[in-house]
mmCIF file of the C-alpha atoms, coordinates in Angstrom:
data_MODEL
# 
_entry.id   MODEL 
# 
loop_
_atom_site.group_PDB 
_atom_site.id 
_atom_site.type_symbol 
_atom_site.label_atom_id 
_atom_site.label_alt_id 
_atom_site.label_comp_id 
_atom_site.label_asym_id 
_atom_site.label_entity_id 
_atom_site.label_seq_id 
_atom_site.pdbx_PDB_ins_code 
_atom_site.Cartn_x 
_atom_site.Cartn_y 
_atom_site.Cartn_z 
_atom_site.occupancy 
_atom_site.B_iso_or_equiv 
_atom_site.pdbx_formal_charge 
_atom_site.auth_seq_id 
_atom_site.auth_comp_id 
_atom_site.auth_asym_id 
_atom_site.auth_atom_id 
_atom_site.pdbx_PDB_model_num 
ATOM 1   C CA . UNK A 1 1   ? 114.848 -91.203  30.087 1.00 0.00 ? 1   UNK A CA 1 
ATOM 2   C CA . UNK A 1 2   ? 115.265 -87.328  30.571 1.00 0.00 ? 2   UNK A CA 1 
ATOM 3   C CA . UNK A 1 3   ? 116.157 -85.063  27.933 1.00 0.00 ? 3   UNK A CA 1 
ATOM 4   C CA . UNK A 1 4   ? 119.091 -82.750  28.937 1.00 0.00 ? 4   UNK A CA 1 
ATOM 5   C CA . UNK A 1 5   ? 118.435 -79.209  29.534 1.00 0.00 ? 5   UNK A CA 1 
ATOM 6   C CA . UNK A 1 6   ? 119.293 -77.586  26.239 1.00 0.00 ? 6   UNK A CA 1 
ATOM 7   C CA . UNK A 1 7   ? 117.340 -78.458  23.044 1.00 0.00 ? 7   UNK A CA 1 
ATOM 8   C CA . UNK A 1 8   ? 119.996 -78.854  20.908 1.00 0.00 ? 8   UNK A CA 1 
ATOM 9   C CA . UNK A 1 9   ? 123.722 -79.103  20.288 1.00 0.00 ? 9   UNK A CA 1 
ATOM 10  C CA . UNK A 1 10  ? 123.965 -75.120  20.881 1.00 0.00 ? 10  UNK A CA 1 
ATOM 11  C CA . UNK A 1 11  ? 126.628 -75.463  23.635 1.00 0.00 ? 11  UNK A CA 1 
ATOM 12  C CA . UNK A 1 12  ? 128.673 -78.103  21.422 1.00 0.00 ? 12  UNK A CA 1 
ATOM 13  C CA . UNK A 1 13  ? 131.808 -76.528  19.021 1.00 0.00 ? 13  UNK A CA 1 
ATOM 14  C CA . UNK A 1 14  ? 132.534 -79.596  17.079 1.00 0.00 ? 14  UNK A CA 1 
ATOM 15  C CA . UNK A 1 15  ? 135.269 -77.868  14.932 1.00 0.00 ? 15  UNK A CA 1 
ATOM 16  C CA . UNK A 1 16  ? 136.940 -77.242  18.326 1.00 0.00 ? 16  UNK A CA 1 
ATOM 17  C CA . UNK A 1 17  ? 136.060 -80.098  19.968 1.00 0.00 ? 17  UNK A CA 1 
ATOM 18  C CA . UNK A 1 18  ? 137.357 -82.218  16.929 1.00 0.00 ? 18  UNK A CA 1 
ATOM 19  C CA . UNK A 1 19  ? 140.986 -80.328  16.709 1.00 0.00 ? 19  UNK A CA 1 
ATOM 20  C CA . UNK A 1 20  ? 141.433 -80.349  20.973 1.00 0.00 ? 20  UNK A CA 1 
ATOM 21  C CA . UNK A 1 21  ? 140.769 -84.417  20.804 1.00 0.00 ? 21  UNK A CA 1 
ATOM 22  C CA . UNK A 1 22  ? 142.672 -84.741  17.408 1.00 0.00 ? 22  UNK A CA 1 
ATOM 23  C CA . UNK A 1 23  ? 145.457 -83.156  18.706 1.00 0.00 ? 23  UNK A CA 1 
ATOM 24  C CA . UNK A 1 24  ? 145.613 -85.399  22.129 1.00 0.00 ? 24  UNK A CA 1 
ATOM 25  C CA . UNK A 1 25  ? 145.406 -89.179  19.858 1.00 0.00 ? 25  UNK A CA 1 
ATOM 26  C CA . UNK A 1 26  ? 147.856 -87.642  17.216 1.00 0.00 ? 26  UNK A CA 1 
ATOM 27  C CA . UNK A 1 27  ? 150.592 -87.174  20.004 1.00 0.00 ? 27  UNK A CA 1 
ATOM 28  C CA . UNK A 1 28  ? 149.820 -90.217  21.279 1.00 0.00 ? 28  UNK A CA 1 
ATOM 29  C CA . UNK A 1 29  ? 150.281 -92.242  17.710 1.00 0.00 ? 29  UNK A CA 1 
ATOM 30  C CA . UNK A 1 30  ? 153.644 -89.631  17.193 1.00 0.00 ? 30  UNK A CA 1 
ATOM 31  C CA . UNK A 1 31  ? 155.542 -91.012  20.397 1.00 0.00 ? 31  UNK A CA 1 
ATOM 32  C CA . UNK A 1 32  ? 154.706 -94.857  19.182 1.00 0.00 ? 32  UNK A CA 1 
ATOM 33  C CA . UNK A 1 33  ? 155.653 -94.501  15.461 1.00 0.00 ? 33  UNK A CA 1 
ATOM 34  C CA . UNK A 1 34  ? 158.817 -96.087  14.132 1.00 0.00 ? 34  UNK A CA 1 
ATOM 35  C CA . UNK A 1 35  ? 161.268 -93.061  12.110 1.00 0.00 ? 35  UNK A CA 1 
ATOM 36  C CA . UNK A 1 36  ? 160.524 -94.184  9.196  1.00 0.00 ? 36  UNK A CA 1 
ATOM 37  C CA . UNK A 1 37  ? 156.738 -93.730  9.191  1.00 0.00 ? 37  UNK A CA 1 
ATOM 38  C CA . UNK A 1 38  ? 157.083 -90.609  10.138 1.00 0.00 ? 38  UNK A CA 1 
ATOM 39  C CA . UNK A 1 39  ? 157.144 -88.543  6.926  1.00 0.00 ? 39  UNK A CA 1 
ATOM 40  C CA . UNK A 1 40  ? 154.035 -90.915  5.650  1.00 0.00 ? 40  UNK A CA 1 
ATOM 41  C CA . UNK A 1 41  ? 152.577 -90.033  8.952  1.00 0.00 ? 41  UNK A CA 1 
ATOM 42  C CA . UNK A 1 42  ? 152.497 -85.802  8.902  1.00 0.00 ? 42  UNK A CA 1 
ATOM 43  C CA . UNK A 1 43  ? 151.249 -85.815  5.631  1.00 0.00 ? 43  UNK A CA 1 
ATOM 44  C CA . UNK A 1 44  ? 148.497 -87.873  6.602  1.00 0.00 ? 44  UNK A CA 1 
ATOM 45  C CA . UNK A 1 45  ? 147.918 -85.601  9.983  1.00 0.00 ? 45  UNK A CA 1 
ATOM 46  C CA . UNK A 1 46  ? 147.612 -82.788  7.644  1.00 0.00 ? 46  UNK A CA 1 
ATOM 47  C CA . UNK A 1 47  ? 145.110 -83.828  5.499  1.00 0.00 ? 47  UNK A CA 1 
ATOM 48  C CA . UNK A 1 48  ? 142.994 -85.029  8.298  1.00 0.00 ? 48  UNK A CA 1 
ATOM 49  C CA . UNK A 1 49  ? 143.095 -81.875  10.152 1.00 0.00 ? 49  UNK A CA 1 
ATOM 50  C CA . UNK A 1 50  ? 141.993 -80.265  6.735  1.00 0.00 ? 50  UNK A CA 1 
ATOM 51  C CA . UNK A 1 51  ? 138.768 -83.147  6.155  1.00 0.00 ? 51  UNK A CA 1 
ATOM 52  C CA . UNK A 1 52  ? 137.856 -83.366  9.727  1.00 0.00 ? 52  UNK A CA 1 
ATOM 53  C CA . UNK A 1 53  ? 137.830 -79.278  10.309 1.00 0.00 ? 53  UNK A CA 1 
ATOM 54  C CA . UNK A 1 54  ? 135.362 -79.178  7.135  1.00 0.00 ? 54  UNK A CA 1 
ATOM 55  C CA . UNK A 1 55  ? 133.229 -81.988  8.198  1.00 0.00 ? 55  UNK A CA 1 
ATOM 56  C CA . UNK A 1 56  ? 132.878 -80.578  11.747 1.00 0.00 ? 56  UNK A CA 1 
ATOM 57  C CA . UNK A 1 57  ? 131.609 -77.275  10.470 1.00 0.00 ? 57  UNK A CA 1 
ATOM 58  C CA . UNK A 1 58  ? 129.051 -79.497  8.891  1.00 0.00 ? 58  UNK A CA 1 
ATOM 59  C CA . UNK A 1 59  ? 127.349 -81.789  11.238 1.00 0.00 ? 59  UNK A CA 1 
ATOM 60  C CA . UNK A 1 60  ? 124.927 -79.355  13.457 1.00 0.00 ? 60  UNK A CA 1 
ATOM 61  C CA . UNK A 1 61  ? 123.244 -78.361  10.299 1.00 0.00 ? 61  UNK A CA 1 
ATOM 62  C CA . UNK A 1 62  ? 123.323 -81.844  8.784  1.00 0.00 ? 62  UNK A CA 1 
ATOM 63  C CA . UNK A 1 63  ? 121.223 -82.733  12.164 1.00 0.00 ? 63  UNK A CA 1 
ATOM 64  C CA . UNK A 1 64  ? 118.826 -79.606  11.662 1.00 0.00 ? 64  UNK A CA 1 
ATOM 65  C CA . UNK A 1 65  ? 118.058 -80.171  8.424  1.00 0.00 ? 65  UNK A CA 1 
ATOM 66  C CA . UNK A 1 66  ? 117.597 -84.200  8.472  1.00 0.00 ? 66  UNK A CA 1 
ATOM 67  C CA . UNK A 1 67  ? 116.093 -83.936  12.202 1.00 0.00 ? 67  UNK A CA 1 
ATOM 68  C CA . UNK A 1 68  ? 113.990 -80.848  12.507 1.00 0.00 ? 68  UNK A CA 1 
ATOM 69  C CA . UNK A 1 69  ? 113.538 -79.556  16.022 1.00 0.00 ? 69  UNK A CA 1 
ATOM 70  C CA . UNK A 1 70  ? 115.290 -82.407  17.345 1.00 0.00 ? 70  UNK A CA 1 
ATOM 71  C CA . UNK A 1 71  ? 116.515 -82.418  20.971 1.00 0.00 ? 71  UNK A CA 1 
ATOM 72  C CA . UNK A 1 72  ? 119.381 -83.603  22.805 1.00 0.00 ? 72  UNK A CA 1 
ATOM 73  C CA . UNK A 1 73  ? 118.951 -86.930  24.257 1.00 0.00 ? 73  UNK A CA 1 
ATOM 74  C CA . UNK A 1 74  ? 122.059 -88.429  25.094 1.00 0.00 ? 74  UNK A CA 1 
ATOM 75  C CA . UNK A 1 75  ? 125.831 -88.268  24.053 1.00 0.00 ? 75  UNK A CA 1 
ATOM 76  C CA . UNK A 1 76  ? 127.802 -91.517  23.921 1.00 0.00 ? 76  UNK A CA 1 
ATOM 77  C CA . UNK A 1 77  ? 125.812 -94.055  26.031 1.00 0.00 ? 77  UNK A CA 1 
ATOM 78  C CA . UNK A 1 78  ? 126.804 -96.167  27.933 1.00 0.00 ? 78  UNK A CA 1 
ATOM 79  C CA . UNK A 1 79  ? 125.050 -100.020 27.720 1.00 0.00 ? 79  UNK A CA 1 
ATOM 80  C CA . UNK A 1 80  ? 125.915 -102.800 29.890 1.00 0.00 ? 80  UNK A CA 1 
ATOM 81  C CA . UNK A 1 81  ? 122.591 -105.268 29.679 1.00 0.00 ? 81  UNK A CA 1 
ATOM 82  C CA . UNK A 1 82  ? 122.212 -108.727 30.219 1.00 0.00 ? 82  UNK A CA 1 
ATOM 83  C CA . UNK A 1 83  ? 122.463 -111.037 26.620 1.00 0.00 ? 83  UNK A CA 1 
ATOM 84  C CA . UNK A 1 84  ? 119.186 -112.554 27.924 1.00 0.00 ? 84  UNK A CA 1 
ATOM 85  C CA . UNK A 1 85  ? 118.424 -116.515 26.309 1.00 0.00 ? 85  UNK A CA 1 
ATOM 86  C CA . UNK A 1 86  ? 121.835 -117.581 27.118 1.00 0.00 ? 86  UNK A CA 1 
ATOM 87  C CA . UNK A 1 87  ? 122.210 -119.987 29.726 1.00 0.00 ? 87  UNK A CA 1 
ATOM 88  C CA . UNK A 1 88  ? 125.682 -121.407 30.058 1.00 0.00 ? 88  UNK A CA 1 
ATOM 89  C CA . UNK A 1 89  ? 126.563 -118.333 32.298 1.00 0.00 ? 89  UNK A CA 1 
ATOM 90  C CA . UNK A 1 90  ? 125.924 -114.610 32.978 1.00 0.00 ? 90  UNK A CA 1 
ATOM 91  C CA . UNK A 1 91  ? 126.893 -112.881 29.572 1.00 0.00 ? 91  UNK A CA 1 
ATOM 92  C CA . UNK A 1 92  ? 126.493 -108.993 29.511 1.00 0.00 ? 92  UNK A CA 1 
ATOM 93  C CA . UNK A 1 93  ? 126.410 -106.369 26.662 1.00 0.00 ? 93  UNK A CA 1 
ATOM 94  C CA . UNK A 1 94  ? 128.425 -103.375 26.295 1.00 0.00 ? 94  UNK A CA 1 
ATOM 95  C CA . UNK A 1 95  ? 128.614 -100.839 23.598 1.00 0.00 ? 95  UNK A CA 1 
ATOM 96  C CA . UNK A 1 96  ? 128.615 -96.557  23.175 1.00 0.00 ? 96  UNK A CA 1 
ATOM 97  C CA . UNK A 1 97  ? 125.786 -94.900  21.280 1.00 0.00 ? 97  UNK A CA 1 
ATOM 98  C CA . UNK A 1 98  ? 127.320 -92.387  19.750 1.00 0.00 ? 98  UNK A CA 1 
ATOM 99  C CA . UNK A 1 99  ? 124.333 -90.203  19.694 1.00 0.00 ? 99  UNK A CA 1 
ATOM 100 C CA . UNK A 1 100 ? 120.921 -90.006  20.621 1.00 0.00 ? 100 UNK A CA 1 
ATOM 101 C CA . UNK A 1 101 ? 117.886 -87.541  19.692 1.00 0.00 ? 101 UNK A CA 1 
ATOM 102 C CA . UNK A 1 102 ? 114.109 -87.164  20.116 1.00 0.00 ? 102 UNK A CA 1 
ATOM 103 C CA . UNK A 1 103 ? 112.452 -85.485  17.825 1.00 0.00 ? 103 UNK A CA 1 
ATOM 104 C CA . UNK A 1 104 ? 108.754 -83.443  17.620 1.00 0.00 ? 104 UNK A CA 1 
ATOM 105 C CA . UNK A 1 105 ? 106.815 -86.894  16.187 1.00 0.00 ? 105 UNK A CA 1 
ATOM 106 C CA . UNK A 1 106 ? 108.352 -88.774  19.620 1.00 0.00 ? 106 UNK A CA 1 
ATOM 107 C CA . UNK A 1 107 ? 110.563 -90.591  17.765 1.00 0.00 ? 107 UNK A CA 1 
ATOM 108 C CA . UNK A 1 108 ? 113.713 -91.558  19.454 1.00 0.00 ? 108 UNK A CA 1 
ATOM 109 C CA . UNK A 1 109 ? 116.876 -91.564  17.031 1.00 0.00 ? 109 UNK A CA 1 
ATOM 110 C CA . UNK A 1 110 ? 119.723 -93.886  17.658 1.00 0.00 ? 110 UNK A CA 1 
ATOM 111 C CA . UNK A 1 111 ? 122.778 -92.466  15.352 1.00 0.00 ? 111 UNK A CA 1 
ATOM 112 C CA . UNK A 1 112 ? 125.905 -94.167  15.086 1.00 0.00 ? 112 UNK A CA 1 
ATOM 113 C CA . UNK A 1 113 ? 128.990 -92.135  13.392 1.00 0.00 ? 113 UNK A CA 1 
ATOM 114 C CA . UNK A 1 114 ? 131.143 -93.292  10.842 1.00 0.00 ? 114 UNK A CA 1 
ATOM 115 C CA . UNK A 1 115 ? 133.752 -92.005  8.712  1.00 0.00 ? 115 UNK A CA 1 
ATOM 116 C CA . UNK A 1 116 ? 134.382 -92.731  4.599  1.00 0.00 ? 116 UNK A CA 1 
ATOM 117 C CA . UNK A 1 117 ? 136.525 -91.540  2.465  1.00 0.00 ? 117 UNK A CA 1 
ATOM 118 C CA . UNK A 1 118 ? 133.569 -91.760  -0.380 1.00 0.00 ? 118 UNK A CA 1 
ATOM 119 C CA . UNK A 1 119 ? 130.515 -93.134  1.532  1.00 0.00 ? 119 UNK A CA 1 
ATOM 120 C CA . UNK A 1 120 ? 129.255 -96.499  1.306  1.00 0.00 ? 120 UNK A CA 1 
ATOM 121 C CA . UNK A 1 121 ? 127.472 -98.462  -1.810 1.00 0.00 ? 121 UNK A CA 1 
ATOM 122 C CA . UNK A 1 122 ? 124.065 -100.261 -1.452 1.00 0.00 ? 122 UNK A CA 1 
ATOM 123 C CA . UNK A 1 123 ? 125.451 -103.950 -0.325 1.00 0.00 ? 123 UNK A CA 1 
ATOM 124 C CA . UNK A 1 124 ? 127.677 -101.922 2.304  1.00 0.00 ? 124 UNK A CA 1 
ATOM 125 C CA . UNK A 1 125 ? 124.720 -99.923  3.625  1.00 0.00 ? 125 UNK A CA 1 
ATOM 126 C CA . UNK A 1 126 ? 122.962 -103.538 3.919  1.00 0.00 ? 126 UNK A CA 1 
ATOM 127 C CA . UNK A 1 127 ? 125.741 -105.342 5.543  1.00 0.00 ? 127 UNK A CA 1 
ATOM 128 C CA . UNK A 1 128 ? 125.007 -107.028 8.175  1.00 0.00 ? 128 UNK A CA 1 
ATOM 129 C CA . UNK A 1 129 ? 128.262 -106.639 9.789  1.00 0.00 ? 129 UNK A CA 1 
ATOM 130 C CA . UNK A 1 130 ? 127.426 -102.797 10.205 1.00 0.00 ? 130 UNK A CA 1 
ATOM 131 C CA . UNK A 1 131 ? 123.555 -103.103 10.359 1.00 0.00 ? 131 UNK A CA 1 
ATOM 132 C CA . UNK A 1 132 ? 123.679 -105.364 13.437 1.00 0.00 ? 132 UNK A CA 1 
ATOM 133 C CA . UNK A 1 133 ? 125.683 -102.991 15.521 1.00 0.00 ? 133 UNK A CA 1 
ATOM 134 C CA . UNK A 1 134 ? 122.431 -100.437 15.334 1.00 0.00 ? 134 UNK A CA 1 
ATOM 135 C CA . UNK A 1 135 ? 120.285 -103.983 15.872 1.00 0.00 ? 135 UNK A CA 1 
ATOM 136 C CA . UNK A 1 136 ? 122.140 -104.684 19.267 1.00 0.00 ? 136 UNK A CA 1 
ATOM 137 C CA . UNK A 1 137 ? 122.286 -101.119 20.084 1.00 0.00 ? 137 UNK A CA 1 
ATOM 138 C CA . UNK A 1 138 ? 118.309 -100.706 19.631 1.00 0.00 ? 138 UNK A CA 1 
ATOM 139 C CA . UNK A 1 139 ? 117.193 -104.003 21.649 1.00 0.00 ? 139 UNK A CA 1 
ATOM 140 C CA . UNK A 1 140 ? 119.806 -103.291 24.379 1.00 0.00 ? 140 UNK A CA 1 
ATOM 141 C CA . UNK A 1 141 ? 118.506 -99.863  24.952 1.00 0.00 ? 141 UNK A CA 1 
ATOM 142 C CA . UNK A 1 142 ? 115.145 -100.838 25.144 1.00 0.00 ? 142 UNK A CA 1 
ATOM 143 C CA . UNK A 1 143 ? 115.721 -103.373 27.430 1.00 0.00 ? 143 UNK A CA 1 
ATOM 144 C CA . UNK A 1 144 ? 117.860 -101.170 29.679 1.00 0.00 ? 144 UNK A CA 1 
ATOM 145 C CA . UNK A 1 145 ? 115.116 -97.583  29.535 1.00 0.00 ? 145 UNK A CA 1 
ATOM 146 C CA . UNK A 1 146 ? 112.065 -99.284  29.169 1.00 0.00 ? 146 UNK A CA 1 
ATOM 147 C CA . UNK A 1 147 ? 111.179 -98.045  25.705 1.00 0.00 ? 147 UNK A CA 1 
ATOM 148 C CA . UNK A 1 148 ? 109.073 -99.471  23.062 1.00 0.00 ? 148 UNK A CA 1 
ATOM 149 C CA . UNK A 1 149 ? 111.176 -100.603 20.185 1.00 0.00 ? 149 UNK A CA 1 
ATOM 150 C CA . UNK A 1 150 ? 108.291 -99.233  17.723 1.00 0.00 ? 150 UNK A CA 1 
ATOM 151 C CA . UNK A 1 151 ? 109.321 -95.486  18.646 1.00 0.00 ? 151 UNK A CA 1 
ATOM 152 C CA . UNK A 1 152 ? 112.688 -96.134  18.201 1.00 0.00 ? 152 UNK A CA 1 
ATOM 153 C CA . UNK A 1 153 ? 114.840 -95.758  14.996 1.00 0.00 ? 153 UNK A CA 1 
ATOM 154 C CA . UNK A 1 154 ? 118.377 -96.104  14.126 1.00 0.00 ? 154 UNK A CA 1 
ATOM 155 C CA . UNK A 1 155 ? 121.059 -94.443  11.525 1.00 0.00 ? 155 UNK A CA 1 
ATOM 156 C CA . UNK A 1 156 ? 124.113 -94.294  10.735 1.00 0.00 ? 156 UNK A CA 1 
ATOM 157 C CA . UNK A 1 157 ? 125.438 -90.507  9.475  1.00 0.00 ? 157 UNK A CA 1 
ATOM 158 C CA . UNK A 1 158 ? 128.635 -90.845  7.021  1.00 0.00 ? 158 UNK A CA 1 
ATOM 159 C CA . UNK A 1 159 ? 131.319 -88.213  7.383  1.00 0.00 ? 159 UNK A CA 1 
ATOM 160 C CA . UNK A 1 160 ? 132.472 -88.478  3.721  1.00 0.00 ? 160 UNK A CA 1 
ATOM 161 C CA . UNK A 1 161 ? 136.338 -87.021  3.660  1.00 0.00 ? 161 UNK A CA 1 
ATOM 162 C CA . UNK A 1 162 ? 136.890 -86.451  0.180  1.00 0.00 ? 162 UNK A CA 1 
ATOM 163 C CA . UNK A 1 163 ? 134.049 -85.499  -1.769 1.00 0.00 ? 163 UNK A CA 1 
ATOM 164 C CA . UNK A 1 164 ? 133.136 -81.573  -2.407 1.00 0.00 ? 164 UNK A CA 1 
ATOM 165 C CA . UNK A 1 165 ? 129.875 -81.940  -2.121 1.00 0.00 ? 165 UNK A CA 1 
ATOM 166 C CA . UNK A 1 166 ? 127.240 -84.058  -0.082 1.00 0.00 ? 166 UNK A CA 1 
ATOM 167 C CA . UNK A 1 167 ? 130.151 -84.635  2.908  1.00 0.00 ? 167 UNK A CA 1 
ATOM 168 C CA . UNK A 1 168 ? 127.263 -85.938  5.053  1.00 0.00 ? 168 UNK A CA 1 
ATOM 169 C CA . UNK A 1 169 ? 124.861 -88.607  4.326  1.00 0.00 ? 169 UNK A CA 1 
ATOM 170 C CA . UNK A 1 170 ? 122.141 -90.041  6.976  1.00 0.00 ? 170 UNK A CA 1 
ATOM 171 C CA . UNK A 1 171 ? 121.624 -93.814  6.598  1.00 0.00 ? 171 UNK A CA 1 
ATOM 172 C CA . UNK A 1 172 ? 118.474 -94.967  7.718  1.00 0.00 ? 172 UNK A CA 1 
ATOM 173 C CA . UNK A 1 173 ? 118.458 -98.630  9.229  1.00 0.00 ? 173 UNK A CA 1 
ATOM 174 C CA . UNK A 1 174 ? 114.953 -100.331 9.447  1.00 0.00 ? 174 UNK A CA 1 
ATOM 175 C CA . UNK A 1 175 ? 115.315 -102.626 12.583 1.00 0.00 ? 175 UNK A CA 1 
ATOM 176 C CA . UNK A 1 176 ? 111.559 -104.027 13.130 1.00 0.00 ? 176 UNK A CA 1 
ATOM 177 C CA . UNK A 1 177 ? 111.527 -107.350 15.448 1.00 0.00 ? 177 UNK A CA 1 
ATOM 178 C CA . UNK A 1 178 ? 112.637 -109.815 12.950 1.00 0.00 ? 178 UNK A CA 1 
ATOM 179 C CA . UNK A 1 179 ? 115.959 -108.442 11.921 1.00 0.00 ? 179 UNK A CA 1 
ATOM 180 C CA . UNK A 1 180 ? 117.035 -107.629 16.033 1.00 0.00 ? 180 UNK A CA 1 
ATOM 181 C CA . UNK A 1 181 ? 115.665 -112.028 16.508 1.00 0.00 ? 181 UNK A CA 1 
ATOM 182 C CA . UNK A 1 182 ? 118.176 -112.620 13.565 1.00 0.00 ? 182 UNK A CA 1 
ATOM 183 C CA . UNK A 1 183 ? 120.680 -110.218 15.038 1.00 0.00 ? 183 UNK A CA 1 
ATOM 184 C CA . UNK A 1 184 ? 120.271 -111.673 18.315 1.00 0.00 ? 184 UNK A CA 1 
ATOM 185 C CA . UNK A 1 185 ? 120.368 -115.056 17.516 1.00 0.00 ? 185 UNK A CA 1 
ATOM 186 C CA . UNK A 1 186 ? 123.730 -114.305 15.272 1.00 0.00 ? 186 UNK A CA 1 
ATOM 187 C CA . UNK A 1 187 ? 124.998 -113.077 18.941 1.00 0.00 ? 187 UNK A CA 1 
ATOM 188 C CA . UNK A 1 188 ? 124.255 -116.286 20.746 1.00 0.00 ? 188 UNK A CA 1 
ATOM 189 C CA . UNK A 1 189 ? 126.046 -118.248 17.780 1.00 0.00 ? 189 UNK A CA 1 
ATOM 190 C CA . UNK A 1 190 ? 128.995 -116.207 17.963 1.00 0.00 ? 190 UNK A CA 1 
ATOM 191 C CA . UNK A 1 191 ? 129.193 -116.416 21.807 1.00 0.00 ? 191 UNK A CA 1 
ATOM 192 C CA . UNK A 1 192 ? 128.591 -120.097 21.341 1.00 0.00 ? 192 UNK A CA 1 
ATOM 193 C CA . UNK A 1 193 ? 131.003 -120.418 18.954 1.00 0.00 ? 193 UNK A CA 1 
ATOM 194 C CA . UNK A 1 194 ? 133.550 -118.602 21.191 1.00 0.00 ? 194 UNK A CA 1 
ATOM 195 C CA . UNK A 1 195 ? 133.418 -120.689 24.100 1.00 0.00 ? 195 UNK A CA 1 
ATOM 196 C CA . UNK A 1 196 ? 134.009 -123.591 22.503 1.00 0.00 ? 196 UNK A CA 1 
ATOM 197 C CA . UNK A 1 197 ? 137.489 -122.307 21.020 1.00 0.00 ? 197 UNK A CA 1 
ATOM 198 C CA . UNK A 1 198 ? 135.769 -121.583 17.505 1.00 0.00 ? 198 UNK A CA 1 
ATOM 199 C CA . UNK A 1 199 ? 137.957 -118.937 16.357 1.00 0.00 ? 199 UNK A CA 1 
ATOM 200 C CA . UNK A 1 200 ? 137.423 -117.189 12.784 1.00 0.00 ? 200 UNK A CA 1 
ATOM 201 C CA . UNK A 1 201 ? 140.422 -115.079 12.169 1.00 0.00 ? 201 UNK A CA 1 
ATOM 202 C CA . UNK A 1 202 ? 139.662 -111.898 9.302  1.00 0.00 ? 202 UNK A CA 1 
ATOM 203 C CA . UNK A 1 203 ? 143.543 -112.274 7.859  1.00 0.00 ? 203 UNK A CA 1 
ATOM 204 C CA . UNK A 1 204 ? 142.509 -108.418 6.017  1.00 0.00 ? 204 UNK A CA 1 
ATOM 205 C CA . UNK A 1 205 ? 142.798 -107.121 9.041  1.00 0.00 ? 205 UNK A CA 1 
ATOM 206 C CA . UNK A 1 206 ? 145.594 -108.997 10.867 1.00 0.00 ? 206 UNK A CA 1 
ATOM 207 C CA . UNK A 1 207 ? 147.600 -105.441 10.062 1.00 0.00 ? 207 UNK A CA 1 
ATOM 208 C CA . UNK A 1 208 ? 145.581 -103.228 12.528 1.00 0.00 ? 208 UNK A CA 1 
ATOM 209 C CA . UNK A 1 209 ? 146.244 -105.426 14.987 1.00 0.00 ? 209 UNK A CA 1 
ATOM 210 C CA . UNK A 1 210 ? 148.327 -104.807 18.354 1.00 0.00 ? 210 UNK A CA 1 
ATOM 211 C CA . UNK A 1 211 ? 149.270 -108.465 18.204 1.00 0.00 ? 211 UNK A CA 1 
ATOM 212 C CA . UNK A 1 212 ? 150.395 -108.699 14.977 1.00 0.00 ? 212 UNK A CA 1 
ATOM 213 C CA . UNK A 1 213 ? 153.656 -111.064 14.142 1.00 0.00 ? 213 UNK A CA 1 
ATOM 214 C CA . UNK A 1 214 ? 154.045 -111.021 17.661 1.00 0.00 ? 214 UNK A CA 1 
ATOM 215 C CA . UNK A 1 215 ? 155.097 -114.035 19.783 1.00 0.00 ? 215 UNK A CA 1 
ATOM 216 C CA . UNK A 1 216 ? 150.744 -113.776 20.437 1.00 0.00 ? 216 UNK A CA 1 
ATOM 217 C CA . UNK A 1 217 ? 149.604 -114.192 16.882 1.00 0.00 ? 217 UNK A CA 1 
ATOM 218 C CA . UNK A 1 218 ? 147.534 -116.845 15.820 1.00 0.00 ? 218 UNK A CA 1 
# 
């Protein structure tokens, strides 16, 4: 894997990068929105602008000072691997690493964004639902560069919206062999469960999505 040509971020203006791509979905969401949603909806687009602005300003020294001398590894990575151990038919992963670093010990950083309005308790940070992402993401990676999984660790970094102080927090994620075999084996089950019509539907969410009370919903 080679490291890109600058060391750090120093070319990167996340403040502008955030409002030019903020901009582009917002217009997007406008053109879709019923009348009535949007009053809710500008208010909303305000105070976003306001939180993500600050938390942009934020996140180059949030890497300096959790990641010392870090350099630039990769931005949003692309992984399409095989799922290896499953045998019904060719199965492939796919997923986006948000981030990727190496820093001075040789240590390669797998960091995975997410945004909060307050950050996350312990049983969150510990959830396998989110720890498994980094899991697949680390095993994948490996598999795909070559790299040995023992100089490899994995974070998430919390963009906290509302607090006034401590907007950033790094989560490390141990992810030694026996939680990726557990994450991995969780994978199989799922895709096990999928092809044979073994659907488990999360009714919290049935509200985010595009097929909701639509002649498609189930």
């Amino acid at each position: 894997m080679q490291l890109r040509e600058q060391n750090k971020l120093d070319s990167f203006n996340p403040v502008k990068d955030f409002l030019a791509n903020f901009k582009e979905e917002i217009e997007i969401l406008r053109e879709a929105l019923e009348p009535e949603k949007l009053a809710s909806f500008e208010k909303l687009v305000v105070d976003m602008i306001t939180q993500g602005r600050d938390l942009a300003e934020l996140i180059l020294p949030a890497l300096e000072e959790n990641f010392p001398g870090y350099k630039l590894v990769s931005v949003e990575e692309y992984i399409n691997q095989e799922i290896q151990d499953y045998t019904e038919h060719p199965l492939r992963f796919t997923g986006l690493i948000d981030l990727m670093i190496l820093t001075p010990d040789g240590k390669l950083h797998i960091i995975d964004w997410k945004t909060s309005t307050w950050g996350w308790d312990a049983r969150k940070k510990s959830d396998k639902l989110f720890v498994y992402q980094l899991s697949f993401y680390k095993k994948f990676l490996c598999q795909m560069c070559d790299v040995d999984p023992k100089d490899v660790e994995t974070h998430f970094i919390l963009l906290k919206r509302t607090p006034k102080t401590k907007k950033i927090e790094v989560v490390r994620v141990t992810n030694g062999p026996k939680r990726i075999e557990n994450a991995h084996k969780a994978l199989l089950a799922v895709v096990k469960n999928l092809n044979a019509g073994k659907v488990f539907k999360n009714r919290l969410n049935c509200k985010w999505c595009e097929f909701y009370k639509t002649e498609h919903c189930r």
